[in-house]
C-alpha positions, 0 to 999 in steps of 0.5 A: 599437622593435618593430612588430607588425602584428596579425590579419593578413588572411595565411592559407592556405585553411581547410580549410572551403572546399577543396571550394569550385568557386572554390578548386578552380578557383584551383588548377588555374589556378595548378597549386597544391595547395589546402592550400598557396595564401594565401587571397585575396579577389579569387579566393575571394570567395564561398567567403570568405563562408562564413567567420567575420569574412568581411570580415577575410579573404583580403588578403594585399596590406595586409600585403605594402604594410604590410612594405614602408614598414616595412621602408623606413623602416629604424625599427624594431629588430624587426618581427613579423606576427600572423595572423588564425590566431594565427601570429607570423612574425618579419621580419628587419628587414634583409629585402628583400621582393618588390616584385611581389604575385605574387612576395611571395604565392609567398614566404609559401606557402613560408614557411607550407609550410617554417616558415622562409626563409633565404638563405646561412644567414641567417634572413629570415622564420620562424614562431615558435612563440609567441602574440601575448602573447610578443611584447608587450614594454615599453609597448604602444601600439595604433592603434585606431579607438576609441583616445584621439586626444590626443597621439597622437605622443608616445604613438607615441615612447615605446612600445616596441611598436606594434601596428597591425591588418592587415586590411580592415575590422571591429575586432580578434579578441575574443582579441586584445583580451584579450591587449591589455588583459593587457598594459595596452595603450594605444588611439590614433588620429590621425584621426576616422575609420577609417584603412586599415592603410597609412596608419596605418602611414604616420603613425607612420612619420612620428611617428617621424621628426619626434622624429629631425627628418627 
């Protein structure tokens, strides 16, 4: 089963803002070049409002907190991330991310730096030079606040891609949907209201595991 975590609140600074005070300021704090620092909401807040889809950018902690039950759970056959910038990073399944924020933030600016880490000559995590339809395999099942709420579980087991969106607030990008729609994609949802990324991730997680019978 592959899982793709999609739009990804994960991004460098858009060149737009590096003149901001804010950017300016993070880097000297940090003793880091702007072009190669994550863009982060709880620094960058007021250069961030001056972006498209404001509300999606800047949370590079809902997909590192969303790698690590992925990863833990030990479910799924590949895992890749799609980021709002239209990147797709594979994940070694066998990764073993940093568990500290801090740590994790300074690995992806390495990876967005080098295109690729690797220890002892194994790949951990790459960016590939696809685009988001490369790697929607099989039947596609995407957790979606507007998606049907009937039988949510069976939908989960069966696919052999899930997708499920990695940003704070707002819908998928308009290109993503299309992208979806190409690959007859199939919209669930667990629950009457609006989930975090966390917890949807959670829920088929457990999905999962109760067809396995843990």
């Amino acid at each position: 089963m592959r899982l793709i975590f999609v739009d990804s609140s994960l991004e460098l600074i858009p060149k737009t803002i590096h003149h901001h005070v804010d950017v300016i300021k993070s880097s000297r704090i940090r003793r880091k070049k702007i072009e190669e620092m994550l863009l982060e909401d709880y620094l960058h807040y007021r250069a961030i409002r001056k972006l498209r889809n404001a509300e999606k950018r800047g949370r590079p902690d809902i997909i590192h907190r969303c790698l690590l039950l992925a990863l833990d759970s030990q479910l799924f056959d590949e895992i890749f991330v799609h980021t709002i910038a239209d990147k797709i990073i594979w994940v070694n399944k066998n990764t073993r991310l940093p568990r500290t924020y801090e740590r994790f933030r300074g690995l992806m600016e390495k990876l967005f730096k080098t295109g690729k880490i690797e220890i002892n000559g194994k790949v951990l995590l790459e960016i590939l030079n696809y685009k988001l339809e490369d790697v929607l395999k099989g039947k596609v099942v995407v957790l979606s606040e507007n998606g049907e709420k009937d039988k949510f579980c069976k939908h989960v087991v069966t696919a052999n891609t899930i997708c499920i969106g990695a940003f704070p607030k707002g819908n998928f990008e308009e290109e993503t949907l299309n992208t979806f729609k190409k690959a007859n994609a199939k919209f669930v949802r667990f629950d009457d209201k609006s989930c975090s990324s966390l917890y949807s991730t959670c829920m088929v997680i457990c999905c999962i595991n109760s067809i396995n019978g843990v």
